[in-house]
N, C-alpha and C positions, 0 to 999 in steps of 0.2 A: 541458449535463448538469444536472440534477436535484439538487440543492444538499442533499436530505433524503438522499443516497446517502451524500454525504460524510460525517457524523458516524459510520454505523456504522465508517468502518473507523479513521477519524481513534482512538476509543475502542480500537477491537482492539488498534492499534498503540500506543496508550500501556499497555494490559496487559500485553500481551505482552512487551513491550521492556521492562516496570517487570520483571518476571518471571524473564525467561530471562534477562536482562545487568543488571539492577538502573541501568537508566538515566532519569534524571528529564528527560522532553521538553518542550523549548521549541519552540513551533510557529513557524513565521516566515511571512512574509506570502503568503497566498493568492495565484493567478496563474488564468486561466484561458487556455488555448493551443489553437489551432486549426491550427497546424503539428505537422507529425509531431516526433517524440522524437528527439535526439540525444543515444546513452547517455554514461552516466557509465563508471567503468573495471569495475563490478559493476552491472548490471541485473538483477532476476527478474519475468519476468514470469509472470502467472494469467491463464487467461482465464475469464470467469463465463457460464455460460450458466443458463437457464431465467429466471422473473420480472425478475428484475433480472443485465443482460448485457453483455459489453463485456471490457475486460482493465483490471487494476488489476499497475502497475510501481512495484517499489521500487528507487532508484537509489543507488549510491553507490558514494566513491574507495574502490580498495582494503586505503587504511589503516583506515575504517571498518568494512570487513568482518572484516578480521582482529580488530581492537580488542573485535569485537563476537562474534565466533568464537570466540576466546583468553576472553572472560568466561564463556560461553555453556557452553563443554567445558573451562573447567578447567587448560588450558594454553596454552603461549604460543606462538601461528601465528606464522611470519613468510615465508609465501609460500602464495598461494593456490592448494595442491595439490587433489585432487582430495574429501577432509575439508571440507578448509574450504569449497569450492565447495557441497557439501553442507550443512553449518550453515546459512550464507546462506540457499540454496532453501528450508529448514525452517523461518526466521525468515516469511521471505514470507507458506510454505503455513499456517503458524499462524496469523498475523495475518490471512489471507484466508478462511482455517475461520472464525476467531471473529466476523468479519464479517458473514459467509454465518447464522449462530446469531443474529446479533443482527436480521439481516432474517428471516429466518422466524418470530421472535417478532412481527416487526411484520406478519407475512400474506403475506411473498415466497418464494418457493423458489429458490434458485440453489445452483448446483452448483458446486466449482471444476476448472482442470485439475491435470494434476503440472506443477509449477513448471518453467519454463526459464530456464537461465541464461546470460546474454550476458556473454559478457567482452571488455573492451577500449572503448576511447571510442570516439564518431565514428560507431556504426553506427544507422543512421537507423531508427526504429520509425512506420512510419503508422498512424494511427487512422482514415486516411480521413476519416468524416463523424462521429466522436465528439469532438466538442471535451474536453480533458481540462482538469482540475480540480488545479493543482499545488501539492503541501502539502511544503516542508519542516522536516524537524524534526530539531531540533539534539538528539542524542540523551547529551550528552555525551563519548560514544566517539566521537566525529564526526556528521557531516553526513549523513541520509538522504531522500530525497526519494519523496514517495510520486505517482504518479501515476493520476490515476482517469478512467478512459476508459467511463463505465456509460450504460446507458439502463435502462427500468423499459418491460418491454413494454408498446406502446398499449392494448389492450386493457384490461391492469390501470391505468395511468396515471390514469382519470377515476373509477374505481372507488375501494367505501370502503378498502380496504386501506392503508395507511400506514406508514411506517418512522417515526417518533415519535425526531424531530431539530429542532436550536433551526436557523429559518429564517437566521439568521444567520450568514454564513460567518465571520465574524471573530470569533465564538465560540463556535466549533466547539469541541466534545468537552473543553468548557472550558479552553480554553488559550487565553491570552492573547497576542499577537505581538509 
């Protein structure tokens, strides 16, 4: 994967989460995974199509979800009913809109889907032939794991078009590890 993918969302997600749960992200050590995904007890996944395509998953235990739901709406979840399942997917679809905004500035168009949401560990997600790109961030309220599974159509790849990202994954979206 395309290491200029990764800053848009790494960015989205530190806005969005500064925003909606007032949480300050530590990013922790990049990964890069050529096995499929084995969820956590909350997955959502997106998938992108057009310019830039692929699925981008956010992971996490369900005390995260809640911690981050219970901030987000103002009251205190303490079981992932059908509400909370809801806030989650909303967290995603934001942070995956605002992504999607920040590649179209840079010359991409992509689209996203409605969120899905996987409950329960242990359910395997393939990517097939997208190596994914694995960022987690300690968001305070817990533990979130972002995963980016993208390509940048061939076509556009050798073209001037560009997402305007520091080539360095370990300074990604300014956050230090």
């Amino acid at each position: 994967m395309d290491v200029k993918l990764l800053n848009p969302f790494i960015e989205a997600a530190v806005e969005v989460l500064k925003a909606e749960v007032d949480a300050n992200i530590t990013r922790g050590q990049l990964s890069l995974h050529k096995s499929s995904l084995t969820t956590d007890d909350i997955t959502v996944l997106i998938n992108l199509i057009g310019d830039v395509f692929g699925v981008v998953m956010y992971s996490m235990p369900t005390s995260t979800g809640l911690n981050m739901v219970s901030k987000m709406m103002g009251q205190e979840f303490t079981q992932l009913d059908t509400l909370a399942q809801s806030g989650v997917a909303e967290l995603g679809n934001v942070i995956s809109g605002r992504a999607t905004i920040k590649f179209s500035q840079a010359g991409y168009k992509a689209d996203i889907s409605t969120p899905t949401v996987l409950l329960g560990q242990g359910i395997e997600v393939s990517t097939l032939d997208f190596p994914r790109i694995v960022v987690p961030l300690d968001t305070g309220l817990g533990m979130m794991t972002v995963h980016l599974a993208l390509k940048i159509k061939p076509v556009l790849a050798g073209q001037g078009a560009h997402v305007t990202a520091e080539a360095n994954p370990t300074t990604a979206a300014g956050l230090g590890s």
